[in-house]
FITIMAR-586667 format. One record per atom (N, C-alpha, C, CB): residue in three letters; x negated, y, z negated; residue number from 1; atom name. Coordinates in steps of 0.001 Angstrom, whole numbers, padded with zeros to 6 digits. Glycine has a CB too. Layout:
BEGIN
+-----+---------+---------+---------+-----+------+
! res !       u !       v !       w !   n ! atom !
+-----+---------+---------+---------+-----+------+
! ALA !       X !       Y !       Z ! NUM !   CA !
...
+-----+---------+---------+---------+-----+------+
This chain:
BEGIN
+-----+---------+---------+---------+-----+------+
! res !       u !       v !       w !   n ! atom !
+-----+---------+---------+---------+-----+------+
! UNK !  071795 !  035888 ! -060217 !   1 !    N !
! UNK !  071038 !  036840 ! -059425 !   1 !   CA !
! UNK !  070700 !  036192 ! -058083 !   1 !    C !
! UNK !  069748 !  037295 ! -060174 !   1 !   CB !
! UNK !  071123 !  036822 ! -056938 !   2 !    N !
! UNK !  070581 !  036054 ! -056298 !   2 !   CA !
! UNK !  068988 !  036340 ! -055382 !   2 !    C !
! UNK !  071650 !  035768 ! -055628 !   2 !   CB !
! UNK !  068867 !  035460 ! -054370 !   3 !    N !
! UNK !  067040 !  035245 ! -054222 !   3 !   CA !
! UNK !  067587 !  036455 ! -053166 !   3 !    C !
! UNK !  065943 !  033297 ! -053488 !   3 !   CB !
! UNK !  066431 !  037398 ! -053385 !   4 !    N !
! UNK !  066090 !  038047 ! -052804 !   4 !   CA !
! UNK !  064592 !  038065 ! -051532 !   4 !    C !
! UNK !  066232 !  038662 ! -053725 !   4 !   CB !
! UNK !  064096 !  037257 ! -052091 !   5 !    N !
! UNK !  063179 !  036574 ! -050374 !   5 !   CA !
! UNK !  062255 !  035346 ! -051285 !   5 !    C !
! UNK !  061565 !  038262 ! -049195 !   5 !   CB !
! UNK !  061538 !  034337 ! -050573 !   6 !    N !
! UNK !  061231 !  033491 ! -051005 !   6 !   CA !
! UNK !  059329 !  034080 ! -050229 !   6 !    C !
! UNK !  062319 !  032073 ! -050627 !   6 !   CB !
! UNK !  058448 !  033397 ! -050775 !   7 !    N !
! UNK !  057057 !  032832 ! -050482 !   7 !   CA !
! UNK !  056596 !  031591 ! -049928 !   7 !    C !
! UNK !  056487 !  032812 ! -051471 !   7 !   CB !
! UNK !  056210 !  031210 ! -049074 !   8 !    N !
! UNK !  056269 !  029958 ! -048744 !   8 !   CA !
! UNK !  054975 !  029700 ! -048687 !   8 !    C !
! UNK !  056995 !  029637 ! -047635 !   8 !   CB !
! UNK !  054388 !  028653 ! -049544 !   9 !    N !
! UNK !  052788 !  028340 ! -048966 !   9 !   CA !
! UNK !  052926 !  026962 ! -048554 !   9 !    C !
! UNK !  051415 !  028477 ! -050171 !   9 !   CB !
! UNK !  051528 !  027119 ! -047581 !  10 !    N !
! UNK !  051412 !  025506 ! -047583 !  10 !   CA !
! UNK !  049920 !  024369 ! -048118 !  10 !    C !
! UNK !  051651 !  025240 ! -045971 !  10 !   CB !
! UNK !  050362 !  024529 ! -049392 !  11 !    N !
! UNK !  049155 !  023495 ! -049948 !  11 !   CA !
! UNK !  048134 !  024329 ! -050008 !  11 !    C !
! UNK !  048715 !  022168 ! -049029 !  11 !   CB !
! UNK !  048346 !  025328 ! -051124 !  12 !    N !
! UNK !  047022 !  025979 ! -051856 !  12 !   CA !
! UNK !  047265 !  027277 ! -050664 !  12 !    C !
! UNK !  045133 !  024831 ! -051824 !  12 !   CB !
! UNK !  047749 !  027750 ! -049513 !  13 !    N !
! UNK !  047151 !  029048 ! -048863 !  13 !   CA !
! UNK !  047620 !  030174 ! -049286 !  13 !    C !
! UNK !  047304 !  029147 ! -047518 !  13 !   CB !
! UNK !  049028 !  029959 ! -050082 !  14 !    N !
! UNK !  048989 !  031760 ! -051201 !  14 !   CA !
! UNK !  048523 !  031718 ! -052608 !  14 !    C !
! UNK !  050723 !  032533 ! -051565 !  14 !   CB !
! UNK !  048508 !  030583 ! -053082 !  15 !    N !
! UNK !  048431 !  030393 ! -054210 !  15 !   CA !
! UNK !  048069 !  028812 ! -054907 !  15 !    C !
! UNK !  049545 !  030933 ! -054505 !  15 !   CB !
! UNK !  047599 !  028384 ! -056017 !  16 !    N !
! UNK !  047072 !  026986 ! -056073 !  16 !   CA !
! UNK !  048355 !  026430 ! -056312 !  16 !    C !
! UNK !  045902 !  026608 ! -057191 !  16 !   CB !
! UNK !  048511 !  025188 ! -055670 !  17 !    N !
! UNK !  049296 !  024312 ! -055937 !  17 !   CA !
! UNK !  049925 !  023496 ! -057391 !  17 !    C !
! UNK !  048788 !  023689 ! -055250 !  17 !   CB !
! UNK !  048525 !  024018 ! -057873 !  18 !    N !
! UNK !  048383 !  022867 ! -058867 !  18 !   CA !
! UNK !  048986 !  023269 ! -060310 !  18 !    C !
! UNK !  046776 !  022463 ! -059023 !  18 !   CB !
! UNK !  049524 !  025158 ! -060304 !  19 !    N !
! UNK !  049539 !  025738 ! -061442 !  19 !   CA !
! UNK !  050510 !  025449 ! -062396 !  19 !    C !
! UNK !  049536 !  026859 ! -061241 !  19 !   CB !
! UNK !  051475 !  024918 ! -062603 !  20 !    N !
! UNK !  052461 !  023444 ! -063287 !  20 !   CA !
! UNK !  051777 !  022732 ! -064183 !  20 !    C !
! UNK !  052905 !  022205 ! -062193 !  20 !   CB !
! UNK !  050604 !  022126 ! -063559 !  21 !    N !
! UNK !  050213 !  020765 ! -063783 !  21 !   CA !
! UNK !  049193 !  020908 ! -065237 !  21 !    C !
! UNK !  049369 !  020112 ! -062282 !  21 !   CB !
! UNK !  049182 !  022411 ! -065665 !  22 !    N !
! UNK !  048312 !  022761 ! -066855 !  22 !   CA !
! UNK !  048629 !  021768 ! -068393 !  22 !    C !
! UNK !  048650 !  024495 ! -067139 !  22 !   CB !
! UNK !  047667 !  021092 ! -068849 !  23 !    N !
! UNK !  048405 !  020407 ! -070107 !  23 !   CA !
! UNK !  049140 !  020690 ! -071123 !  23 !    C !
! UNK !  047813 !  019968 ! -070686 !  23 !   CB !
! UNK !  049985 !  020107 ! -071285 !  24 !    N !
! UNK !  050865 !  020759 ! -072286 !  24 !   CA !
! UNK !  050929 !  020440 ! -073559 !  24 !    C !
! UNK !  052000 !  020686 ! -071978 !  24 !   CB !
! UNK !  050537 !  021171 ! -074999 !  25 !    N !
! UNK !  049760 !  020229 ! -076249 !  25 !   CA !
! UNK !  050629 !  019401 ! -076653 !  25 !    C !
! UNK !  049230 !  020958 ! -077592 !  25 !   CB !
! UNK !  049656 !  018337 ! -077017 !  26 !    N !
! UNK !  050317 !  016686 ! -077837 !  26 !   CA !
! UNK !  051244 !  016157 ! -077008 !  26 !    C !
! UNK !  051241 !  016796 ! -079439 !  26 !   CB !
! UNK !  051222 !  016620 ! -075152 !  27 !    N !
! UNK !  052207 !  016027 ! -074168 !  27 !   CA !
! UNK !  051350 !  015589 ! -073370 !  27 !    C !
! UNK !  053255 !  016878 ! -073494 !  27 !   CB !
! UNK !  050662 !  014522 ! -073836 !  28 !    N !
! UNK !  049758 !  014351 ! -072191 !  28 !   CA !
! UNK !  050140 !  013356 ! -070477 !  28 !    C !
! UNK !  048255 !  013522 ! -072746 !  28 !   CB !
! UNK !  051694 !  013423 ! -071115 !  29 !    N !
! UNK !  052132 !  013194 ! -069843 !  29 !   CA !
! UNK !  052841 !  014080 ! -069147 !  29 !    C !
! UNK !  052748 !  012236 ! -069817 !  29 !   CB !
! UNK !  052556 !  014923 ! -069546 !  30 !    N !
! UNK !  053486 !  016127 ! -068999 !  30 !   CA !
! UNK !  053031 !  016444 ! -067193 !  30 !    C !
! UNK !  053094 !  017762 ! -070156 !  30 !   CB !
! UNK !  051285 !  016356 ! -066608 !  31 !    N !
! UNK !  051124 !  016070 ! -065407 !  31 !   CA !
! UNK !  051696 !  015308 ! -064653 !  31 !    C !
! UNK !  050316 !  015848 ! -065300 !  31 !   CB !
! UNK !  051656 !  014002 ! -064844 !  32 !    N !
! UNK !  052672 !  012845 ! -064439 !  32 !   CA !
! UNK !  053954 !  012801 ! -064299 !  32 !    C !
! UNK !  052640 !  011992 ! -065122 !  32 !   CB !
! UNK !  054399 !  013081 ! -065625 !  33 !    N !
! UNK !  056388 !  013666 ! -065456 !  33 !   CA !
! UNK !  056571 !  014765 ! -064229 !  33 !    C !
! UNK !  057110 !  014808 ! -067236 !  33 !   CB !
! UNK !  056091 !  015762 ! -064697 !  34 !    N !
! UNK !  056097 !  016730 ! -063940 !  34 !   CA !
! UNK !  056173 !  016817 ! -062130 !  34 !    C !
! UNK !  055078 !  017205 ! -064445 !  34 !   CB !
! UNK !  055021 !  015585 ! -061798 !  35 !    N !
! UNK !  055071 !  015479 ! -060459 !  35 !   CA !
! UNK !  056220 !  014629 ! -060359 !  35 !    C !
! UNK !  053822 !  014984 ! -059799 !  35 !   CB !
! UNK !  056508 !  013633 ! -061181 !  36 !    N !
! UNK !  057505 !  012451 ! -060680 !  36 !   CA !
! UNK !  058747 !  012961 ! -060822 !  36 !    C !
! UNK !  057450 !  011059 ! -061471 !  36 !   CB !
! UNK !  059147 !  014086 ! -061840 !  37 !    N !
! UNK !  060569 !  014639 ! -062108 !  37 !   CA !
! UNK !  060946 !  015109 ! -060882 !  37 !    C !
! UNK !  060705 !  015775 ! -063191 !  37 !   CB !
! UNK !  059855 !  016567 ! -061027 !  38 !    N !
! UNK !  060112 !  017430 ! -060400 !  38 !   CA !
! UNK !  059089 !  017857 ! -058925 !  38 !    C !
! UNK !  060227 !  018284 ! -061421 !  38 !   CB !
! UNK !  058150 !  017726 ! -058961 !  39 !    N !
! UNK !  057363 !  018530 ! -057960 !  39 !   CA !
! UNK !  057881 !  017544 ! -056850 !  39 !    C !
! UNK !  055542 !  018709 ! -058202 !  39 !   CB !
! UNK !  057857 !  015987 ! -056627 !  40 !    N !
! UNK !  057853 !  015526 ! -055576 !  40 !   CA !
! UNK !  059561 !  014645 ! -055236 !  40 !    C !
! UNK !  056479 !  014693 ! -055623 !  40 !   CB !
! UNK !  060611 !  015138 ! -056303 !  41 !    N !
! UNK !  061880 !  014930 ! -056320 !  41 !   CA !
! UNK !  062375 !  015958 ! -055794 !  41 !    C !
! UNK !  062385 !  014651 ! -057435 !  41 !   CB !
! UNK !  064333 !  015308 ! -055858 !  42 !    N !
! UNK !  065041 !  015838 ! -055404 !  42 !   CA !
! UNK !  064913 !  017159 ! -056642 !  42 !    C !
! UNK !  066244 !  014949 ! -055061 !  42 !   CB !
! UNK !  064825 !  016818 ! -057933 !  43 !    N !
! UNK !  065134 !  018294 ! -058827 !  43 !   CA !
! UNK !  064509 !  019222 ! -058152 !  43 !    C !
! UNK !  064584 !  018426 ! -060406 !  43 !   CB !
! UNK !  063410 !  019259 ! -057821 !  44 !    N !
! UNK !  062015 !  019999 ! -057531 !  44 !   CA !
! UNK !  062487 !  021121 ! -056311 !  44 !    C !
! UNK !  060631 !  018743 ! -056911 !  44 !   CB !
! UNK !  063286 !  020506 ! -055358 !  45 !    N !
! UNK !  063868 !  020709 ! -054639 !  45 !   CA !
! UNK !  065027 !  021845 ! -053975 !  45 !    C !
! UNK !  063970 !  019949 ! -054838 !  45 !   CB !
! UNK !  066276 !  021153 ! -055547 !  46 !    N !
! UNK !  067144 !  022041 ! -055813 !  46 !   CA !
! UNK !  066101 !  023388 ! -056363 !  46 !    C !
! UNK !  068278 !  021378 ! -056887 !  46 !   CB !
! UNK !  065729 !  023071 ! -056980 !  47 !    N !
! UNK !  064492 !  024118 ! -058144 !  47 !   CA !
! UNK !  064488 !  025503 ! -057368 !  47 !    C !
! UNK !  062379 !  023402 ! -058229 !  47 !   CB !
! UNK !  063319 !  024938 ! -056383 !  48 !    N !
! UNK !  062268 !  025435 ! -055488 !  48 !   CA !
! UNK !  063827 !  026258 ! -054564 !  48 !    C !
! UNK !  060990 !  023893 ! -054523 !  48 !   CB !
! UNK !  065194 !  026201 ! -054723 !  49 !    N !
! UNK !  065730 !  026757 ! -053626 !  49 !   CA !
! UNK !  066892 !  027398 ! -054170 !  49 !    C !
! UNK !  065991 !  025812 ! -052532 !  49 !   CB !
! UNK !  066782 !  027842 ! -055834 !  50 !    N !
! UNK !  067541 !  028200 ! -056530 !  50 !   CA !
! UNK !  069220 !  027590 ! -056602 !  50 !    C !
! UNK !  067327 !  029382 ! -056266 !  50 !   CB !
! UNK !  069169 !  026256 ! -056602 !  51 !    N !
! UNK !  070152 !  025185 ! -056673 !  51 !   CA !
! UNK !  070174 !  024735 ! -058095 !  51 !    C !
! UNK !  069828 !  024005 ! -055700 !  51 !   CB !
! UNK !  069451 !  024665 ! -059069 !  52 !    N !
! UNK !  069477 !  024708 ! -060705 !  52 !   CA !
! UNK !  068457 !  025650 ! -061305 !  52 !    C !
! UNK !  069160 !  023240 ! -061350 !  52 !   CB !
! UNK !  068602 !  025417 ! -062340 !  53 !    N !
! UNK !  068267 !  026375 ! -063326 !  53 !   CA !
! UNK !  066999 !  026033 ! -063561 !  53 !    C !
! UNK !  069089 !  026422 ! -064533 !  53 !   CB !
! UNK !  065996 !  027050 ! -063875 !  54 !    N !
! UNK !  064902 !  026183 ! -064981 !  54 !   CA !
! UNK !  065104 !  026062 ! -066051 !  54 !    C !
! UNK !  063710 !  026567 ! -065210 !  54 !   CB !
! UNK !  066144 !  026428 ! -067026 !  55 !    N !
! UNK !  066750 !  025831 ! -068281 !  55 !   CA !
! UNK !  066771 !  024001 ! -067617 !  55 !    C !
! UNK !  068650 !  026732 ! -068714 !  55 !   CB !
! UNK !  067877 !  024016 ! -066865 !  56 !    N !
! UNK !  068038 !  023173 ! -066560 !  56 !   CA !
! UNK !  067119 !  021719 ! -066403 !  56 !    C !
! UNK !  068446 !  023658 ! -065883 !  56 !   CB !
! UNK !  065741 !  022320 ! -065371 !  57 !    N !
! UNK !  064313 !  021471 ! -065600 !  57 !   CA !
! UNK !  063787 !  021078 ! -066410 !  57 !    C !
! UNK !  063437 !  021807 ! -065360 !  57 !   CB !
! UNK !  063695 !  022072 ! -067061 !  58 !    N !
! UNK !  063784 !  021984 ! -068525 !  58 !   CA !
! UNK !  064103 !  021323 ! -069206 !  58 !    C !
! UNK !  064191 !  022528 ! -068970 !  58 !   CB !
! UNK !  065289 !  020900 ! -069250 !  59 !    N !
! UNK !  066026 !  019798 ! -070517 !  59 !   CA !
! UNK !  065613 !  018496 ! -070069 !  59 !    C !
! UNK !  067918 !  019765 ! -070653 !  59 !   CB !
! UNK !  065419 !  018321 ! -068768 !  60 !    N !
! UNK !  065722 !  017051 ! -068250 !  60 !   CA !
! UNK !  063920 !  016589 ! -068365 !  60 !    C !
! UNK !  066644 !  017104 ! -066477 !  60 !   CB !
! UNK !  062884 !  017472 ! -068203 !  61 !    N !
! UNK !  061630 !  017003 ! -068904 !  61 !   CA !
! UNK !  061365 !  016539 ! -070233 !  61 !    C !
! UNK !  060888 !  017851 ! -068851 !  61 !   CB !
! UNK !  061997 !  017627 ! -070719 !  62 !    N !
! UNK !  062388 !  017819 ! -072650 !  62 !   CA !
! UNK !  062802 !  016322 ! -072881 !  62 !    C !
! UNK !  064095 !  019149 ! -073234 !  62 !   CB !
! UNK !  064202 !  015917 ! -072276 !  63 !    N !
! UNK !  064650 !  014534 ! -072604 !  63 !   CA !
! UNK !  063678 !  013453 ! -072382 !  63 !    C !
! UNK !  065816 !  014207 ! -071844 !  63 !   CB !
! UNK !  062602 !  013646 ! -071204 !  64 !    N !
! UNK !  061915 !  012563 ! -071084 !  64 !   CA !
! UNK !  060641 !  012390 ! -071641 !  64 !    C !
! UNK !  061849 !  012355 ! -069979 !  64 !   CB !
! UNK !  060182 !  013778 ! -072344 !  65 !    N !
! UNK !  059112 !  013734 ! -073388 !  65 !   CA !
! UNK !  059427 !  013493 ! -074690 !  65 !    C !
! UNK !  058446 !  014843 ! -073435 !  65 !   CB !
! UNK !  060513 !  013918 ! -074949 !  66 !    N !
! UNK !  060844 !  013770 ! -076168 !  66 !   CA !
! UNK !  060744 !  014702 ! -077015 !  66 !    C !
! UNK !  060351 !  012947 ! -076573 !  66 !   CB !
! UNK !  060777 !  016448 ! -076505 !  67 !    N !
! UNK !  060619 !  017527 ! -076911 !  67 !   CA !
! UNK !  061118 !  018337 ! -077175 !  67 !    C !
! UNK !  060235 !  017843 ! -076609 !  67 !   CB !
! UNK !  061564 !  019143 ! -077603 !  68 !    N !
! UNK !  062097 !  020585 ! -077580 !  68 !   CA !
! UNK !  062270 !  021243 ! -076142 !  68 !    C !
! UNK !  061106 !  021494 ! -078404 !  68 !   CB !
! UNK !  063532 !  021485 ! -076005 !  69 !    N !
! UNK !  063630 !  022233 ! -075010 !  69 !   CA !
! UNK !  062885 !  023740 ! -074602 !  69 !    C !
! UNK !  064784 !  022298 ! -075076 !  69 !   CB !
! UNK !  063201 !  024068 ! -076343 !  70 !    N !
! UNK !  062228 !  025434 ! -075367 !  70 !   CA !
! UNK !  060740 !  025648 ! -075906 !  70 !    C !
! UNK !  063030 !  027247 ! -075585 !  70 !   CB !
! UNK !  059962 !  024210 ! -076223 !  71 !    N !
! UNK !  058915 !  024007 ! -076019 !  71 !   CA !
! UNK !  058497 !  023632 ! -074409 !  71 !    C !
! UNK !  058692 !  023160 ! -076954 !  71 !   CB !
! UNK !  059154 !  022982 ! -073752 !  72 !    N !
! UNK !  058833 !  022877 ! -072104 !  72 !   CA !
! UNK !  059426 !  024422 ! -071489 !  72 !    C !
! UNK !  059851 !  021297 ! -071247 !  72 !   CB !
! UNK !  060283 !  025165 ! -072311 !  73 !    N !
! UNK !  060201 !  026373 ! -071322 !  73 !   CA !
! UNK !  058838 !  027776 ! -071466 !  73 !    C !
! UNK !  061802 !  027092 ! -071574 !  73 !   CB !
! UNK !  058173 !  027018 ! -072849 !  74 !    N !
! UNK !  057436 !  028320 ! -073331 !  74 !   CA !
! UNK !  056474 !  027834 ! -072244 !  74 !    C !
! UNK !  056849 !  028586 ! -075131 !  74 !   CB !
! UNK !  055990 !  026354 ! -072113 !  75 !    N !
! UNK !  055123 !  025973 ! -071546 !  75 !   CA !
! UNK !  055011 !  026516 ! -070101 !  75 !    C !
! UNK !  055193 !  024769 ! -071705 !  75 !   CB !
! UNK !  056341 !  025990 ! -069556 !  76 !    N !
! UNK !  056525 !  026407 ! -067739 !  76 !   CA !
! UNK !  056129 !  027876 ! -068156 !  76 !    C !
! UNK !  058502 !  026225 ! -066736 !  76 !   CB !
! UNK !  056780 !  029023 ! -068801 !  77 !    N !
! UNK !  056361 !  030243 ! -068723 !  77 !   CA !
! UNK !  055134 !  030065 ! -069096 !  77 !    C !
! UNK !  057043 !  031179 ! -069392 !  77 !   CB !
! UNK !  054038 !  030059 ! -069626 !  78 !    N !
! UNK !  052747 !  029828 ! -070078 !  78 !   CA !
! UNK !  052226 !  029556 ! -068369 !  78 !    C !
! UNK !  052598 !  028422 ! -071394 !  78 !   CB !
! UNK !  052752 !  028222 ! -067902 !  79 !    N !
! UNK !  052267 !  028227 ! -066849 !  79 !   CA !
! UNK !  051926 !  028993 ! -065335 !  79 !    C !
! UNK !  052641 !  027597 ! -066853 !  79 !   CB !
! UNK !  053647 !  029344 ! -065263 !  80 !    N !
! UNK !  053655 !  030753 ! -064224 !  80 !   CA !
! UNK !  053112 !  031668 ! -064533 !  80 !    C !
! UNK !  054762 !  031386 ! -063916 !  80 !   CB !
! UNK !  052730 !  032329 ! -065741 !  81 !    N !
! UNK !  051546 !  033529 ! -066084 !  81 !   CA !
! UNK !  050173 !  033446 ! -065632 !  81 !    C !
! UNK !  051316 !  033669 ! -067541 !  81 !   CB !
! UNK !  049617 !  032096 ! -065658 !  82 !    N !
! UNK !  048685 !  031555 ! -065310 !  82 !   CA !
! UNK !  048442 !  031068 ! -063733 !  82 !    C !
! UNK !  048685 !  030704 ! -066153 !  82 !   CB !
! UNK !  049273 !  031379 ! -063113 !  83 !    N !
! UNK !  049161 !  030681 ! -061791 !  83 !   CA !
! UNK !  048347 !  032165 ! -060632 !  83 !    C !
! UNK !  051152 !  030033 ! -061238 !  83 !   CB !
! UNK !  047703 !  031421 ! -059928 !  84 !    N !
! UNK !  046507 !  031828 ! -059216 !  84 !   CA !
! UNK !  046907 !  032212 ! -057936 !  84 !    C !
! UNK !  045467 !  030795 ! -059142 !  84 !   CB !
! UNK !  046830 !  033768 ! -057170 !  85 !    N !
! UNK !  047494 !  033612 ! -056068 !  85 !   CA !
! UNK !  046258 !  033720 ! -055359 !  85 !    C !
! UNK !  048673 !  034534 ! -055754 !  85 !   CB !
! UNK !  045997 !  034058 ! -054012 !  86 !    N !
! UNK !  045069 !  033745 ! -053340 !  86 !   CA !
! UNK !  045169 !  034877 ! -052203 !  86 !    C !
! UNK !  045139 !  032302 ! -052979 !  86 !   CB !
! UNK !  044014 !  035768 ! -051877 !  87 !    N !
! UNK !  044615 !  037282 ! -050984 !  87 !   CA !
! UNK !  043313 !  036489 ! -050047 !  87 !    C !
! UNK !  044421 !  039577 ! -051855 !  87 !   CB !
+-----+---------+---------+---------+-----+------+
């Protein structure tokens, strides 16, 4: 599918930054991974510009927690439901 328009904030002004970073149970490194994988990497990157998949993010957290894959995807969805926009 492709992107049909993007949102761009900068640091909290449409929405909180932080909405990812929610804990994820019996993963309590999942904040930490999360920024080091993805938020402040190249994945994060491709991510953020529809260059991979979030399956994809996915596995590659999964591998480094040691989890179920689609335990880190229920989570990311858990998370984007939860994320805060800002009018």
């Amino acid at each position: 599918m492709p992107i049909k328009f993007i949102l761009w904030g900068f640091g909290d002004t449409l929405a909180d930054e932080n909405w990812m970073l929610a804990p994820m149970a019996e993963t309590p490194d999942w904040p930490k991974l999360y920024c080091e994988r993805v938020r402040g990497a190249a994945l994060g990157r491709l991510w953020n510009t529809g260059g991979v998949s979030t399956r994809r993010v996915a596995a590659e957290l999964a591998a480094a927690l040691r989890v179920e894959i689609d335990a880190v995807i229920a989570h990311m969805d858990m998370c984007s439901r939860q994320a805060r926009f800002f009018s």
